[in-house]
C-alpha positions in Angstrom: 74.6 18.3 82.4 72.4 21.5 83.9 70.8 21.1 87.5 67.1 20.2 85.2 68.4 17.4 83.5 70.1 15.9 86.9 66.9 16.0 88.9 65.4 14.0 85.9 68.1 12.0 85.9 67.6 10.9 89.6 63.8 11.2 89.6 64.0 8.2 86.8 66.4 5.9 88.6 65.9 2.9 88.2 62.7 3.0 86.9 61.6 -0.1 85.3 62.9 -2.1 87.3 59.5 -2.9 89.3 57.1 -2.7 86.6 60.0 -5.4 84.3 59.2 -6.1 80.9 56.2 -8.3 80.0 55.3 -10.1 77.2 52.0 -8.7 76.9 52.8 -5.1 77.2 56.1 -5.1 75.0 55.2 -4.3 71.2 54.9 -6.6 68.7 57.5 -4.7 67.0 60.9 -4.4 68.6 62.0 -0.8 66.3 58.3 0.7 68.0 59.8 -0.3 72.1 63.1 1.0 71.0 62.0 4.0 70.2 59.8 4.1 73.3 62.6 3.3 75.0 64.9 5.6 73.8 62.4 8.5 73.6 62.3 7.5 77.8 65.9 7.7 78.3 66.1 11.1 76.5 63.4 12.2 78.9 65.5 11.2 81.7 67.9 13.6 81.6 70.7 11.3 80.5 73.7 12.3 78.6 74.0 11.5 74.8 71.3 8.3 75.2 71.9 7.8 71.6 75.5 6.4 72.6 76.3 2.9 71.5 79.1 0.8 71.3 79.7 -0.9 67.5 80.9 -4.1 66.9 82.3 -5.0 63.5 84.8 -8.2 63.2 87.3 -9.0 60.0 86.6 -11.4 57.0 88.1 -13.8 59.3 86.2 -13.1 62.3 88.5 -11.0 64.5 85.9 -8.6 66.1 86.8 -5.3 67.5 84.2 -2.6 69.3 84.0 1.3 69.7 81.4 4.2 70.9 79.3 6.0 68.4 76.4 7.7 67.8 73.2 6.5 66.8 72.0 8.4 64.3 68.6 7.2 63.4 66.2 3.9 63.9 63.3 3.2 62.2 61.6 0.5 60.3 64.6 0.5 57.9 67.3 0.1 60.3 69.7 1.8 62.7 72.2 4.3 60.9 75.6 5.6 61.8 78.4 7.6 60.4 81.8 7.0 59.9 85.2 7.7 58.1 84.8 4.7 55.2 88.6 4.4 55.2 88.7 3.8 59.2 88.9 0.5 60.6 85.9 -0.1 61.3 84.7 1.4 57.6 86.9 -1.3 56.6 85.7 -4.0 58.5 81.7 -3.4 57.7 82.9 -3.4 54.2 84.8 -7.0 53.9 82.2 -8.4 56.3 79.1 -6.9 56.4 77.6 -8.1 59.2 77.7 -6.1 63.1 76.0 -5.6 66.3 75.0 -2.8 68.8 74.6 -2.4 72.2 73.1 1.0 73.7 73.1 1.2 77.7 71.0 3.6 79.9 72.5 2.4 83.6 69.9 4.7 85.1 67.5 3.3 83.7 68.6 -0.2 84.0 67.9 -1.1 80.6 70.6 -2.4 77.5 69.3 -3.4 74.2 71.2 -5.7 72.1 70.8 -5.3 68.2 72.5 -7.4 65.3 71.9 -8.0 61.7 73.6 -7.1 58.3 74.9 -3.6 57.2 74.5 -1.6 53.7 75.8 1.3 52.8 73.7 4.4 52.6 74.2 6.3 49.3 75.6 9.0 49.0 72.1 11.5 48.6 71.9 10.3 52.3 74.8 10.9 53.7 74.9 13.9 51.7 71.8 15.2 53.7 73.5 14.4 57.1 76.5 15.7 56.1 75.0 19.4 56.0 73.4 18.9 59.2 76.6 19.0 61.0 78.5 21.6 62.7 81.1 23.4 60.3 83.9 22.6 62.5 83.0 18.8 62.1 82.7 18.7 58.9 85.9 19.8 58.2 87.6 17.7 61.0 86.0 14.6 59.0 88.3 16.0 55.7 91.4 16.8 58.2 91.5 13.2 59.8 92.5 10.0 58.2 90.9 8.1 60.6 93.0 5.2 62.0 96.0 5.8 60.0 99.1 6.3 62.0 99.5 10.1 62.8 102.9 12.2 63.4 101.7 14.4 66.3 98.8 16.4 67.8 100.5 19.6 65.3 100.6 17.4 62.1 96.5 17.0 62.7 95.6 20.3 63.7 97.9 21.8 60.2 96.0 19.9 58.2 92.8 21.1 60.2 93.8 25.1 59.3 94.6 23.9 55.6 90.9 22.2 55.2 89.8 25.5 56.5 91.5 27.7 53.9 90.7 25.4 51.3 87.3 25.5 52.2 86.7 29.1 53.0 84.0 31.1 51.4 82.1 28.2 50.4 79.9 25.1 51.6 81.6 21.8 52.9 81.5 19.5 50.2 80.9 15.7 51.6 84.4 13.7 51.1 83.9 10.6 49.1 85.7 8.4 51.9 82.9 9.3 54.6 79.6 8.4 54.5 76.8 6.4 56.7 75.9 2.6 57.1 72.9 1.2 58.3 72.4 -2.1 60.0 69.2 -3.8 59.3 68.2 -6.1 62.5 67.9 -9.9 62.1 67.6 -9.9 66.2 67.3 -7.6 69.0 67.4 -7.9 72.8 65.8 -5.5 75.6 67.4 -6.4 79.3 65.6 -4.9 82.0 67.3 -4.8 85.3 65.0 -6.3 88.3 65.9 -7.0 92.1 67.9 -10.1 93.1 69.5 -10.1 89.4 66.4 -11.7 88.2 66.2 -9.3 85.0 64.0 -9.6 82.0 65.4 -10.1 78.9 62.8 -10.6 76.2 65.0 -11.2 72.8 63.2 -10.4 69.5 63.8 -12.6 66.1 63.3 -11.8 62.5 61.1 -14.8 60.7 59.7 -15.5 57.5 56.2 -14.7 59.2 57.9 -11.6 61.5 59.3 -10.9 64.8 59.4 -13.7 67.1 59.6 -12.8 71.0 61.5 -15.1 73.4 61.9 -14.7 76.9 65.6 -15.7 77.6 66.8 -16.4 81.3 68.9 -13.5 82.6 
């Protein structure tokens, strides 16, 4: 992190916390505060903001959580990436249902997102595909994610023969990776405030829209 981005960092500490989060001046629409709050926390200096840990869970319920990378959120949904033929690729496909949380300590502020996942297709992950560094996108050929591996040698062979395969020519998007986007049914914003009375205002999808609640911390 350079010496700019830490002076933001502390200069933004704990912010929100006095102000808190009111009915009356959060938005209407939960996607249009995340992305006021996310645009603050990338303001602030803070590493990777767009970190968030994934939650995915078996066809019989047995739920297990990682880090990733947000991707993109918008009216649509939040998107992600992933090897289709992990664990979690797995999961998100026999139960298609899975929940986010993205945390910006500094800040004091988590959000909380769930709902039901599709698939992008493929033109889509296609297009993020080539957006990637080189180097990634033949790591995502040379690693069969979650699959029981021999040693740190066997992984970074197979890494030099995706590269010699590959060379001279554009990437080509393997057909076991791809993106998924969850489309919210509910989302949360938790504001830290003094004495541990936070604000957590949680946001519901009805028939007529987006219900707001404010939930005791």
């Amino acid at each position: 992190m350079s010496f700019i981005s830490k002076l933001r960092t502390l200069l933004t500490l704990g912010q929100g916390m006095v102000g808190g989060l009111s009915e009356l001046t959060a938005a209407a629409d939960p996607i249009v505060l995340f992305n006021e709050w996310f645009d603050k926390a990338q303001r602030a200096g803070i590493f990777l903001p767009e970190a968030i840990t994934l939650a995915t869970a078996t066809r019989d319920g047995i739920p297990s959580a990682r880090m990733m990378l947000l991707k993109a959120a918008d009216q649509d949904g939040f998107v992600f990436y992933t090897n289709l033929g992990s664990r979690k690729g797995g999961e998100l496909t026999d139960n298609p249902n899975a929940a986010l949380v993205i945390h910006w300590p500094t800040l004091q502020r988590q959000v909380r997102i769930e709902g039901a996942v599709e698939k992008l297709s493929s033109e889509e992950s296609k297009t993020y595909f080539r957006s990637r560094a080189r180097g990634s996108q033949i790591g995502a050929w040379a690693s069969k994610q979650s699959t029981a591996l021999s040693s740190r040698k066997q992984l970074e062979h197979e890494f030099r023969e995706c590269e010699k395969r590959f060379a001279g020519q554009d990437v080509p998007l393997p057909d076991f990776w791809g993106g998924f986007r969850l489309k919210p049914r509910r989302i949360e914003f938790w504001q830290g405030r003094i004495n541990r009375l936070h604000d957590r205002l949680s946001y519901t999808l009805e028939r007529e829209g987006w219900k707001v609640t404010r939930l005791y911390p």
